[in-house]
Biopython code that builds the backbone (N, CA, C, O; Angstrom):
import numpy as np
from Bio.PDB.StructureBuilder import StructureBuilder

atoms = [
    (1, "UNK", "N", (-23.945, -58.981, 26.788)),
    (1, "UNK", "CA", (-22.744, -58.974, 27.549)),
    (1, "UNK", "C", (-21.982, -57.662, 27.319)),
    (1, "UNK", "O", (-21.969, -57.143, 26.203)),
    (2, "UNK", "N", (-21.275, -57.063, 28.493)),
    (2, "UNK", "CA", (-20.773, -56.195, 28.564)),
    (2, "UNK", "C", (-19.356, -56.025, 28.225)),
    (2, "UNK", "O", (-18.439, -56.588, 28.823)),
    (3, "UNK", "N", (-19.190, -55.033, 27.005)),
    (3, "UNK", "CA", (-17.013, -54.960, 26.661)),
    (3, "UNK", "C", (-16.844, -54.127, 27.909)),
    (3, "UNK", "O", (-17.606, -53.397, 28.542)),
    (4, "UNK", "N", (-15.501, -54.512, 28.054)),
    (4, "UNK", "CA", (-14.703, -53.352, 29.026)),
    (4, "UNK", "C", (-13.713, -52.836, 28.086)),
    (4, "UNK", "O", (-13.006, -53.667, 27.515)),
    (5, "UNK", "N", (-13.576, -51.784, 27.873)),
    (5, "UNK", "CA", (-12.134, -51.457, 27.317)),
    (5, "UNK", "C", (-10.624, -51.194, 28.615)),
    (5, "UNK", "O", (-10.634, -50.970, 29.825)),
    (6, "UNK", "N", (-9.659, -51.336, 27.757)),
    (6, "UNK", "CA", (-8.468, -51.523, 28.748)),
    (6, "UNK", "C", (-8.292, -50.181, 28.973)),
    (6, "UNK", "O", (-8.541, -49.451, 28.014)),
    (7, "UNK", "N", (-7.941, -49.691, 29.950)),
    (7, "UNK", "CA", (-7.454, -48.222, 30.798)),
    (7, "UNK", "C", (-6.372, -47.541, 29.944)),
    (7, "UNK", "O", (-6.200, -46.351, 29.680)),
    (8, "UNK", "N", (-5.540, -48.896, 29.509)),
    (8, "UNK", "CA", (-4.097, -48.236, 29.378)),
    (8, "UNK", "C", (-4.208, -48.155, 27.508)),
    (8, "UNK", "O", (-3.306, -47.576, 26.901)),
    (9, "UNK", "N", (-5.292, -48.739, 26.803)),
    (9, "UNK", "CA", (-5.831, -48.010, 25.912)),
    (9, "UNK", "C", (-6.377, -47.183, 25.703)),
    (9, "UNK", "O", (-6.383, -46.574, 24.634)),
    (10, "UNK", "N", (-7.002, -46.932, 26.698)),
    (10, "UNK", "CA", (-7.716, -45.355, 26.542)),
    (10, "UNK", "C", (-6.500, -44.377, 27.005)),
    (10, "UNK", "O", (-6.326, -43.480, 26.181)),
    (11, "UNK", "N", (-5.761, -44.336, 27.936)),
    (11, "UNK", "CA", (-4.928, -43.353, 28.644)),
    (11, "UNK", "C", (-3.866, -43.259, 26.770)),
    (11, "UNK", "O", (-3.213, -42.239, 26.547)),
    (12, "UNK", "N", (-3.884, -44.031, 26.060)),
    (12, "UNK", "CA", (-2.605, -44.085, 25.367)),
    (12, "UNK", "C", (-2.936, -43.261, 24.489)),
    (12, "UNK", "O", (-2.199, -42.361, 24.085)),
    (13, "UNK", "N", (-4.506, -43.564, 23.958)),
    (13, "UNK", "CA", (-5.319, -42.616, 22.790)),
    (13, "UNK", "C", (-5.416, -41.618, 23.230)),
    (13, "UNK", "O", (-5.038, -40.893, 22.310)),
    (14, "UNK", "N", (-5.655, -41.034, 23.994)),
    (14, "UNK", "CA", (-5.956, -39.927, 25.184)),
    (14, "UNK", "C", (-4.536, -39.096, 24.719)),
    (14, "UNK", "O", (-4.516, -37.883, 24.508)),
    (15, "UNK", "N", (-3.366, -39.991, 24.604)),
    (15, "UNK", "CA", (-2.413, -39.186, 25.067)),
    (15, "UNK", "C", (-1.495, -38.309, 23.290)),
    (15, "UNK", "O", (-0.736, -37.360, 23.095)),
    (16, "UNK", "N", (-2.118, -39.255, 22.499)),
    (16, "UNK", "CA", (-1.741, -39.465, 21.087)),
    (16, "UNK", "C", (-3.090, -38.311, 20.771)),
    (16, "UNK", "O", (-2.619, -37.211, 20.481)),
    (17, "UNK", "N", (-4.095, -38.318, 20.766)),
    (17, "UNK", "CA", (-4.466, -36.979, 20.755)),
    (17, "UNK", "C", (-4.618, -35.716, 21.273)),
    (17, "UNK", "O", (-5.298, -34.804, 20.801)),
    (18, "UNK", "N", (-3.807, -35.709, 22.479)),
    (18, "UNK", "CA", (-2.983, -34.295, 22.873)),
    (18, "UNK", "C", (-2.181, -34.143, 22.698)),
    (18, "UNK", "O", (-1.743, -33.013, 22.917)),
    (19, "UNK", "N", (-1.359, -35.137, 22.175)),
    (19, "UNK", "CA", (-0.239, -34.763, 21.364)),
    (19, "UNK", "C", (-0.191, -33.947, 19.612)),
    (19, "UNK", "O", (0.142, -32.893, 19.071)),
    (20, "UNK", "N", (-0.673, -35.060, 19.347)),
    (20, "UNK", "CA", (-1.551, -34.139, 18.124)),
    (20, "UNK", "C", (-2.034, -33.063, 18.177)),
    (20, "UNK", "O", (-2.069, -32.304, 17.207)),
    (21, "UNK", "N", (-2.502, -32.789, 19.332)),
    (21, "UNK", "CA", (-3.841, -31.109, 19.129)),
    (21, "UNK", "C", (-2.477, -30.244, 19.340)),
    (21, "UNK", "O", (-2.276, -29.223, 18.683)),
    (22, "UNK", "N", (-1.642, -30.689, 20.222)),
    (22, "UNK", "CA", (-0.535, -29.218, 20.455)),
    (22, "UNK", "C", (0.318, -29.379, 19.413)),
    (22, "UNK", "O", (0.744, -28.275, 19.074)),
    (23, "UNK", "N", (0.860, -30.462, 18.602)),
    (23, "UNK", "CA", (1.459, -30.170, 17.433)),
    (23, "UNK", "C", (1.048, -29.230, 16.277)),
    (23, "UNK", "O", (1.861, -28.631, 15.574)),
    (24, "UNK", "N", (-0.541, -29.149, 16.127)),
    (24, "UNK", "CA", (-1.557, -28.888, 15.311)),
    (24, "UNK", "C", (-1.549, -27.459, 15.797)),
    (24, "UNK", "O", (-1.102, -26.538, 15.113)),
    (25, "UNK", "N", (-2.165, -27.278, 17.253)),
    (25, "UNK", "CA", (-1.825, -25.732, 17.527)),
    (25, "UNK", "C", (-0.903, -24.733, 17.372)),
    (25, "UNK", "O", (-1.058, -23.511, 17.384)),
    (26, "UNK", "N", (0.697, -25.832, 17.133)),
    (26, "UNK", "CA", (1.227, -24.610, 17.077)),
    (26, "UNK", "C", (1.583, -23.635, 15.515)),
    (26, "UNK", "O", (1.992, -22.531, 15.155)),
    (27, "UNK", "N", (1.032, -25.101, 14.905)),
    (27, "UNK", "CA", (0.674, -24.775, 13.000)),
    (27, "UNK", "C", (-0.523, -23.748, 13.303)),
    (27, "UNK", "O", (-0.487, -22.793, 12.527)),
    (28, "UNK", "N", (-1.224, -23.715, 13.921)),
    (28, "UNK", "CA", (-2.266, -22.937, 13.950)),
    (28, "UNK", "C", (-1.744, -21.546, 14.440)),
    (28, "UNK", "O", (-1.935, -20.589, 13.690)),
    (29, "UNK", "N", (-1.237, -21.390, 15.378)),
    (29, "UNK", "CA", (-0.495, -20.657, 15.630)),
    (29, "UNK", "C", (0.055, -19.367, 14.892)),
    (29, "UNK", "O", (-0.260, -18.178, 14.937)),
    (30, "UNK", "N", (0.907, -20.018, 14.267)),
    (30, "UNK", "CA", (1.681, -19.236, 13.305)),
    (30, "UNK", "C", (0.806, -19.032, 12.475)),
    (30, "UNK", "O", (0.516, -17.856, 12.256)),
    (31, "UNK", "N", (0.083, -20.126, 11.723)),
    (31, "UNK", "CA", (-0.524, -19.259, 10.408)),
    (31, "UNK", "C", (-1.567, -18.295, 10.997)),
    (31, "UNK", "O", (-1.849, -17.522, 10.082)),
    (32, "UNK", "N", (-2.370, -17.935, 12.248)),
    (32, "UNK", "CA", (-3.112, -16.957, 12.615)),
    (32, "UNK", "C", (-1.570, -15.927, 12.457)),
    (32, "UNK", "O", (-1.620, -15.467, 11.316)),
    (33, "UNK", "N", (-0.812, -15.633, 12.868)),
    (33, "UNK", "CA", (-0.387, -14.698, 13.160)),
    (33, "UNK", "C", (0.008, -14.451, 11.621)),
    (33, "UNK", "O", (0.290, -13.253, 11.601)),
    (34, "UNK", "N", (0.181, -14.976, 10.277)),
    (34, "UNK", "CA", (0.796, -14.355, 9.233)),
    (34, "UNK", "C", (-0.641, -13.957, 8.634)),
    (34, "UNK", "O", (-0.615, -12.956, 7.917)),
    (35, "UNK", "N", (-2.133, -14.696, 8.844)),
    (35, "UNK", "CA", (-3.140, -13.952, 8.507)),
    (35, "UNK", "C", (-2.745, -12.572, 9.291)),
    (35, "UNK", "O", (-2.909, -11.566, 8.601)),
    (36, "UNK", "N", (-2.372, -12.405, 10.296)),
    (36, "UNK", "CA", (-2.998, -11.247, 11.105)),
    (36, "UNK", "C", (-2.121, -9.856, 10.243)),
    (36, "UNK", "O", (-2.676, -8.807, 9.918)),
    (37, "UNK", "N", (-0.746, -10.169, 10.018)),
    (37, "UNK", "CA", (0.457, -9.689, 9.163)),
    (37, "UNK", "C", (-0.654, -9.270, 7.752)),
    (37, "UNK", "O", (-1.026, -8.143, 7.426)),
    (38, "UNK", "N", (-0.915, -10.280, 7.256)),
    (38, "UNK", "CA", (-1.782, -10.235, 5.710)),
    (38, "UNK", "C", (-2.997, -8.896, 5.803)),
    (38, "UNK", "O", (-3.108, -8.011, 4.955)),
    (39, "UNK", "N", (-3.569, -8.991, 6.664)),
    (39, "UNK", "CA", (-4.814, -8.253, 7.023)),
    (39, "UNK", "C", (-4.315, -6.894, 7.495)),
    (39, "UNK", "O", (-4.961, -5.928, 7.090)),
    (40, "UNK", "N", (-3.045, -6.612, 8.457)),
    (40, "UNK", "CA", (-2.458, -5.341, 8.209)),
    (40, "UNK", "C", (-2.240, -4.635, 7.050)),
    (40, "UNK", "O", (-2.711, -3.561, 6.675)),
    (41, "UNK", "N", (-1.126, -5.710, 6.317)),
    (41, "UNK", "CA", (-1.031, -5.146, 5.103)),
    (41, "UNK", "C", (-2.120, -4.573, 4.546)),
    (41, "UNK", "O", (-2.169, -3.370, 4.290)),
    (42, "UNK", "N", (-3.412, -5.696, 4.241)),
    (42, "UNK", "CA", (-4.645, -5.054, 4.121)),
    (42, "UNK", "C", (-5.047, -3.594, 4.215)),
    (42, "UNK", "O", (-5.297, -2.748, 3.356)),
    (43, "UNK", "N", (-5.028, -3.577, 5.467)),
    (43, "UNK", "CA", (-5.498, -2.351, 5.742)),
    (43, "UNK", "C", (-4.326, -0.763, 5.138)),
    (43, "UNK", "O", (-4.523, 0.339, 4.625)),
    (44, "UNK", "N", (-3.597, -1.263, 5.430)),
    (44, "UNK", "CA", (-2.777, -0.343, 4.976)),
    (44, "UNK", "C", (-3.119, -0.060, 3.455)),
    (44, "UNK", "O", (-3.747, 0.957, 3.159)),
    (45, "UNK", "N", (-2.700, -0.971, 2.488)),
    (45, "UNK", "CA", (-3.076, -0.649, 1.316)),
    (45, "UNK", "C", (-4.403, -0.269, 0.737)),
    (45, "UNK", "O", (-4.493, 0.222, -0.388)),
    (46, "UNK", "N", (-5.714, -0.562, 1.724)),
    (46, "UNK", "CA", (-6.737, 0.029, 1.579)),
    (46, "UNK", "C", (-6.855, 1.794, 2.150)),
    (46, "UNK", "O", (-7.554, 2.687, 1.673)),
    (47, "UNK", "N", (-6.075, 1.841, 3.105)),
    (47, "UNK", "CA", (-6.203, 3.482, 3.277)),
    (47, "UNK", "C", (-5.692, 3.937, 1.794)),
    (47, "UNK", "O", (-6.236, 4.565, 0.885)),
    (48, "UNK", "N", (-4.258, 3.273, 1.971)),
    (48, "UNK", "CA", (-3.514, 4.126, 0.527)),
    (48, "UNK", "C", (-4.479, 4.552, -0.382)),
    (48, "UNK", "O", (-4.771, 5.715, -0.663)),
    (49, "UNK", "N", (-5.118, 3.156, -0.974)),
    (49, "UNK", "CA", (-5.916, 3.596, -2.211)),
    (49, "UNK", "C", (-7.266, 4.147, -1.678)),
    (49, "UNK", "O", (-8.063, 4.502, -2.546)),
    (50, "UNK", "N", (-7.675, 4.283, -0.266)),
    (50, "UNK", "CA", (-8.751, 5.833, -0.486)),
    (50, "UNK", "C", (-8.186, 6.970, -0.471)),
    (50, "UNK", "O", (-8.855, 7.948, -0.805)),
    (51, "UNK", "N", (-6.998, 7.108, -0.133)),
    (51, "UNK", "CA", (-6.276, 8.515, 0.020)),
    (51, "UNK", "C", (-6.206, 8.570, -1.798)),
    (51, "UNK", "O", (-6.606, 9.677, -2.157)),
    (52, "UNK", "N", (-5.923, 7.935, -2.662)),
    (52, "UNK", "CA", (-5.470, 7.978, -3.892)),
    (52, "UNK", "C", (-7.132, 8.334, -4.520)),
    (52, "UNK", "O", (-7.394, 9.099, -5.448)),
    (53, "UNK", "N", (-7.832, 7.753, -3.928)),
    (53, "UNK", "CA", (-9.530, 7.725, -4.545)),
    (53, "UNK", "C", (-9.865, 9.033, -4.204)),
    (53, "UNK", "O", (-10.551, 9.660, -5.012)),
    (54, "UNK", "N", (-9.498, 9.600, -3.111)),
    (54, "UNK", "CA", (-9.927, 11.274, -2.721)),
    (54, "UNK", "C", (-9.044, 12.000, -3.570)),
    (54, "UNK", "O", (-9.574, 12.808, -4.334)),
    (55, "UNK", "N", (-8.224, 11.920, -3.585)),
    (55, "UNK", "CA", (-7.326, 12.443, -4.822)),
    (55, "UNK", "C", (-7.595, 12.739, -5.882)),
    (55, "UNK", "O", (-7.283, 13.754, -6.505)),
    (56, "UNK", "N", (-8.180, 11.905, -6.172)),
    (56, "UNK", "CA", (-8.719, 11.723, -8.195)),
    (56, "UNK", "C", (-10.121, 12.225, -8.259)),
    (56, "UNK", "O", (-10.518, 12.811, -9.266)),
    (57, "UNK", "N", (-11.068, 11.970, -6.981)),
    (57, "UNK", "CA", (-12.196, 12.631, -7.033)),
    (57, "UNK", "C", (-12.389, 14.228, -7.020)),
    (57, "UNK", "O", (-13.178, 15.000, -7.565)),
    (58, "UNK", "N", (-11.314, 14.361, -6.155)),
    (58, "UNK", "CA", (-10.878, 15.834, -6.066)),
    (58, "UNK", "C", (-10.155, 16.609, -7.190)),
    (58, "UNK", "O", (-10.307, 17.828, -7.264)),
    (59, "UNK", "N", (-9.402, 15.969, -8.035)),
    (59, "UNK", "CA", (-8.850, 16.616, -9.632)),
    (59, "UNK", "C", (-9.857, 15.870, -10.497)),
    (59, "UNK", "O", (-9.332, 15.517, -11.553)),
    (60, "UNK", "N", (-11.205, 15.499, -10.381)),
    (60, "UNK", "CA", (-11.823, 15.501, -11.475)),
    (60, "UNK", "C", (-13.551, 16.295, -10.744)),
    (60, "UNK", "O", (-14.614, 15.825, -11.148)),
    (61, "UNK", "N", (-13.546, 17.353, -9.801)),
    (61, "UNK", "CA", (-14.531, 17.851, -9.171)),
    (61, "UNK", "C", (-13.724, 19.186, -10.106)),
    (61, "UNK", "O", (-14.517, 19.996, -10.587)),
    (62, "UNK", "N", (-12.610, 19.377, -10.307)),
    (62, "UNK", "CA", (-11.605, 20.348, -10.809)),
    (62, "UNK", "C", (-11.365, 20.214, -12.275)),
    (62, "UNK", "O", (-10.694, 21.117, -12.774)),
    (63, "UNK", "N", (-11.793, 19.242, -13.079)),
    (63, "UNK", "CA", (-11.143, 18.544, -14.411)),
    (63, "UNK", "C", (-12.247, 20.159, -15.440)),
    (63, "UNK", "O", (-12.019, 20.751, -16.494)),
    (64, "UNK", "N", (-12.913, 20.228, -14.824)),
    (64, "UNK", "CA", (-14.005, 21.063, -15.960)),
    (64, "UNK", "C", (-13.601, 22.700, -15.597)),
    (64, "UNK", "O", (-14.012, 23.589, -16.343)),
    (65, "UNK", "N", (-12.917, 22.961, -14.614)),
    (65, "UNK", "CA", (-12.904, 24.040, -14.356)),
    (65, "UNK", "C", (-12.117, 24.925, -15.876)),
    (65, "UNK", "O", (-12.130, 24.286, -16.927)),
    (66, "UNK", "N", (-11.657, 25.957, -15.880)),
    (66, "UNK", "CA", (-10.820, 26.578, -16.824)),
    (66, "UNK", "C", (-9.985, 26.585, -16.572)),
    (66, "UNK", "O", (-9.103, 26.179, -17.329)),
    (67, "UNK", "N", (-9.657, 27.181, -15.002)),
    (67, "UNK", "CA", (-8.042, 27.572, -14.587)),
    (67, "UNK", "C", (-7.217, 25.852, -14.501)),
    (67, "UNK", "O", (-6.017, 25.849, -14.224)),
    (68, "UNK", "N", (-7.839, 24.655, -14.718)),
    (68, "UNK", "CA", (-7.568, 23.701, -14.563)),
    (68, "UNK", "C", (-7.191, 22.693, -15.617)),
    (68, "UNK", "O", (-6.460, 21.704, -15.674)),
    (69, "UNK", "N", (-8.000, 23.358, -16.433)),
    (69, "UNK", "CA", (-7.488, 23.046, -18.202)),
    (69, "UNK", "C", (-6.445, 24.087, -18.418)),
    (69, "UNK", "O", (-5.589, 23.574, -19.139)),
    (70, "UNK", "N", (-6.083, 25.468, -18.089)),
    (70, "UNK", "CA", (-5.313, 26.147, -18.483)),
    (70, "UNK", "C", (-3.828, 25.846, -18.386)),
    (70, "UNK", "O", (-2.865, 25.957, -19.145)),
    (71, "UNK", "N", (-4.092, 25.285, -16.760)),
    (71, "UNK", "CA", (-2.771, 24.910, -15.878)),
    (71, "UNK", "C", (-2.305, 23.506, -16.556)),
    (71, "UNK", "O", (-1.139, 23.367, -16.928)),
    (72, "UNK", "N", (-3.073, 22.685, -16.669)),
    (72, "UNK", "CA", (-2.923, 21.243, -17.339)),
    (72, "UNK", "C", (-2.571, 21.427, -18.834)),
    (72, "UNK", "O", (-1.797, 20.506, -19.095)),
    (73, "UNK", "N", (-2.796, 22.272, -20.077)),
    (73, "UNK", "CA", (-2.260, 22.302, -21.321)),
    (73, "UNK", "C", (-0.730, 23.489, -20.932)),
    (73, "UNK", "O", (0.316, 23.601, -21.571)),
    (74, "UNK", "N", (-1.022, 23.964, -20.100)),
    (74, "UNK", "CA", (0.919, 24.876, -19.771)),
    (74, "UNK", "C", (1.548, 23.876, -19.153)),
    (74, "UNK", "O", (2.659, 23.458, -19.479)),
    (75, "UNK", "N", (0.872, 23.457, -18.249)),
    (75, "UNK", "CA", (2.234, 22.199, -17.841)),
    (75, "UNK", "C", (2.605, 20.817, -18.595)),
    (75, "UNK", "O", (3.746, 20.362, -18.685)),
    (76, "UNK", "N", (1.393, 20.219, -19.134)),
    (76, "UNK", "CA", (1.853, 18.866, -19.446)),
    (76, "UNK", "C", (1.835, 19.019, -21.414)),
    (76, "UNK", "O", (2.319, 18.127, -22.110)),
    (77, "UNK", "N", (1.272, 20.133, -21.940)),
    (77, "UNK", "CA", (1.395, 20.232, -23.302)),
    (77, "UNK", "C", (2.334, 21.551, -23.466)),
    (77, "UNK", "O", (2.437, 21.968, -24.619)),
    (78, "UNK", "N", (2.852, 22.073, -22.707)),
    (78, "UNK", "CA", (3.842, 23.372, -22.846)),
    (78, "UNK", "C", (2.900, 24.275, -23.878)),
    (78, "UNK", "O", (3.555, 24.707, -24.826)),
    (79, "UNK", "N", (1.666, 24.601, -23.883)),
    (79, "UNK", "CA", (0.790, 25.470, -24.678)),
    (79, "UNK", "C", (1.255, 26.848, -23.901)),
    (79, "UNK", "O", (1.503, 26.701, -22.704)),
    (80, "UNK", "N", (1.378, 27.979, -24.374)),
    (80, "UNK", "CA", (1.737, 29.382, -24.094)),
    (80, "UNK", "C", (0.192, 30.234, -24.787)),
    (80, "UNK", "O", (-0.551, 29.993, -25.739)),
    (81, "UNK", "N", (0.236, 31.105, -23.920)),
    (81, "UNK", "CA", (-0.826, 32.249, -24.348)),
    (81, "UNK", "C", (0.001, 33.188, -25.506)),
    (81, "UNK", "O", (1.196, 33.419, -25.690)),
    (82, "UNK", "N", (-1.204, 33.593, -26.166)),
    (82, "UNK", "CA", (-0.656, 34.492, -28.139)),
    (82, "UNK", "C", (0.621, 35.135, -27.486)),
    (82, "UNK", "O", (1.644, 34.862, -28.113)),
    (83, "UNK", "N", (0.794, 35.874, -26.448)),
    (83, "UNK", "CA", (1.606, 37.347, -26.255)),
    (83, "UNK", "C", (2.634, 36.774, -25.116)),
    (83, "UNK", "O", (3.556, 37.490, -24.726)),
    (84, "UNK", "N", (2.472, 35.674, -24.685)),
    (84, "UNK", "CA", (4.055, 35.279, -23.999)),
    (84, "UNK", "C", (5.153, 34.870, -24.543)),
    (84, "UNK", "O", (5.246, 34.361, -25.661)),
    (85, "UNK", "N", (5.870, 35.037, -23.915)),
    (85, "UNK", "CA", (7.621, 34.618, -24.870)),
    (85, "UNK", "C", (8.008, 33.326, -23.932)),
    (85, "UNK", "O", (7.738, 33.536, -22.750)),
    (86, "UNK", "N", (8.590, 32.017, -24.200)),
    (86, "UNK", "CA", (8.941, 30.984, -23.785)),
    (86, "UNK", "C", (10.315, 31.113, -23.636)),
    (86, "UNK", "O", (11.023, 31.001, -24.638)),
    (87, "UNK", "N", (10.929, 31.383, -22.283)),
    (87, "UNK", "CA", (12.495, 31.234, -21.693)),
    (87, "UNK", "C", (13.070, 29.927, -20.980)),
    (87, "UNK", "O", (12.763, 29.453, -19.886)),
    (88, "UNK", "N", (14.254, 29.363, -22.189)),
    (88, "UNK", "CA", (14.320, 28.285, -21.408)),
    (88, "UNK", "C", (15.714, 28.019, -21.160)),
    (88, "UNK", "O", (16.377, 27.613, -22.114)),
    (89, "UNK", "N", (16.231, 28.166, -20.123)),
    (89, "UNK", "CA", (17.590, 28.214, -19.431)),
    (89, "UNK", "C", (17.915, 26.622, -20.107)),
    (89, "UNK", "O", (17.015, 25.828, -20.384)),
    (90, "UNK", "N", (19.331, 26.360, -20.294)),
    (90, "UNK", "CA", (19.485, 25.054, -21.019)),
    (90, "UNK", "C", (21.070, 24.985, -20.223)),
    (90, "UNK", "O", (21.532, 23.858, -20.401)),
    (91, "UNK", "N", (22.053, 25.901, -19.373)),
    (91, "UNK", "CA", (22.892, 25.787, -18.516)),
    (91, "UNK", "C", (22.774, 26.583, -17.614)),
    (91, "UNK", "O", (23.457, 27.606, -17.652)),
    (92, "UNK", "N", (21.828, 26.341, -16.479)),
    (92, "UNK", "CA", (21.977, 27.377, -15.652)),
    (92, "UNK", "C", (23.628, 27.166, -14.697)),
    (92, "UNK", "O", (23.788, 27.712, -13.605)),
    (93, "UNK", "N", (24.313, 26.619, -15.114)),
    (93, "UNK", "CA", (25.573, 26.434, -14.310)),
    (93, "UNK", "C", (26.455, 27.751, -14.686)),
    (93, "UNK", "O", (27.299, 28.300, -13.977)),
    (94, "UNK", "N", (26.067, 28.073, -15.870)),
    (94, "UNK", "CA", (27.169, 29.718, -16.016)),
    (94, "UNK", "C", (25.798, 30.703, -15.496)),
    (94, "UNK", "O", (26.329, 31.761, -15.158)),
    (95, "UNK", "N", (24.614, 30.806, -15.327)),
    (95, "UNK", "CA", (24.192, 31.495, -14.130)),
    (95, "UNK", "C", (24.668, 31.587, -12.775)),
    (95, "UNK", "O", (24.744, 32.684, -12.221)),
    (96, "UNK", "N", (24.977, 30.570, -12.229)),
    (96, "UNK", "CA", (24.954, 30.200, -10.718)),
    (96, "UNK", "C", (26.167, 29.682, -10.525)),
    (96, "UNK", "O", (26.163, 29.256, -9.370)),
    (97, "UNK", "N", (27.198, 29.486, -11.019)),
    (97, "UNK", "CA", (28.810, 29.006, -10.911)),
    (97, "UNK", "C", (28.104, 27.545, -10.564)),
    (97, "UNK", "O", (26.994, 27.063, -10.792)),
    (98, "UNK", "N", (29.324, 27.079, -9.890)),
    (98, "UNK", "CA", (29.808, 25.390, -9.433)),
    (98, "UNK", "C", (29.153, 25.383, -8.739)),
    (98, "UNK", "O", (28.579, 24.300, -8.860)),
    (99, "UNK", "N", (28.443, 26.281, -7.372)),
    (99, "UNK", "CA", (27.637, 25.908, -6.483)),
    (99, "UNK", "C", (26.716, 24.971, -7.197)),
    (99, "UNK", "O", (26.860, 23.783, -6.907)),
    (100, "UNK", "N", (25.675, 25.316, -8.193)),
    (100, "UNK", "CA", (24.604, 24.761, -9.092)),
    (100, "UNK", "C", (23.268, 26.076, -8.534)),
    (100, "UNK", "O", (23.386, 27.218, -8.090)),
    (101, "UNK", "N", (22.204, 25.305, -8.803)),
    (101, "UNK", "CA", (21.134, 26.125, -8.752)),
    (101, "UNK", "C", (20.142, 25.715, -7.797)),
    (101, "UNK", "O", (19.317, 24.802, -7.774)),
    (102, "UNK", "N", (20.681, 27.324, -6.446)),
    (102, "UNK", "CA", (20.048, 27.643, -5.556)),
    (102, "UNK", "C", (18.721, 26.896, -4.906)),
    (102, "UNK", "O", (17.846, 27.185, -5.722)),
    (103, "UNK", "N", (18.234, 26.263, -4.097)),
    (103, "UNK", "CA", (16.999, 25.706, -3.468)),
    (103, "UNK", "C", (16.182, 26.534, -3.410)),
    (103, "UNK", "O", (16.460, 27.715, -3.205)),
    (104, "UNK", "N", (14.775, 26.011, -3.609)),
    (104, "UNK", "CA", (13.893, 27.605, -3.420)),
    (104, "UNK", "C", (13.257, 27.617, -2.077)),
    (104, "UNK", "O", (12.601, 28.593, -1.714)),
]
sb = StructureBuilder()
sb.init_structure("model")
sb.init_model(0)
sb.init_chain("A")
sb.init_seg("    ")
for serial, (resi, resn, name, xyz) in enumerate(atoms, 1):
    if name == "N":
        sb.init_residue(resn, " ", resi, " ")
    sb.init_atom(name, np.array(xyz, "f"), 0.0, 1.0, " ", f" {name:<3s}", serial, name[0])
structure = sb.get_structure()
C-alpha cells in the first residue's frame, strides 16, 4: 500500500529549509569576506618579509667583504684607524645658535 504525504507538509519543510539556508548564508557571508581581509593581510605581510629576506641576503652576500667589516666595527663598535683623531661635538647648540642644527 501506498503513503501519500500531505502537500502542506512538504511546502512547510520546504519552507523551514530556505529559511535556514539564507540565515546560514548570510553567516557564510561574512565569514568569506573576513577570510578574504585575513588572506590580504597575508599577503601583505608575506611581501614584507621577502623584501626583509632580500635584505639580509643582500648584507650577508656583503658580510665577508672588508669595506663591510670596516664600516660595521666604525659604526656599531666606534673602532677608529691608528692615525685618526675622534671629534665629538657634545653641544652643537653654541655652534649653530637657537636655530639648532642645520638639515643636510
Amino acid at each position: 500500500m501506498r503513503k501519500t504525504v500531505n502537500i502542506w507538509v512538504l511546502i512547510g519543510s520546504l519552507a523551514v529549509v530556505l529559511i535556514a539556508f539564507f540565515c546560514y548564508s548570510g553567516t557564510l557571508a561574512q565569514t568569506i569576506t573576513e577570510l578574504n581581509d585575513v588572506y590580504d593581510q597575508g599577503k601583505v605581510r608575506q611581501a614584507e618579509l621577502q623584501n626583509e629576506q632580500a635584505e639580509l641576503k643582500a648584507t650577508l652576500e656583503n658580510a665577508g667583504s672588508d669595506s663591510y667589516i670596516e664600516s660595521q666595527a666604525r659604526s656599531v663598535y666606534g673602532y677608529m684607524m691608528p692615525d685618526e683623531i675622534r671629534l665629538v661635538i657634545t653641544n652643537p647648540e653654541v655652534l649653530y645658535g637657537d636655530e639648532g642644527v642645520p638639515s643636510r
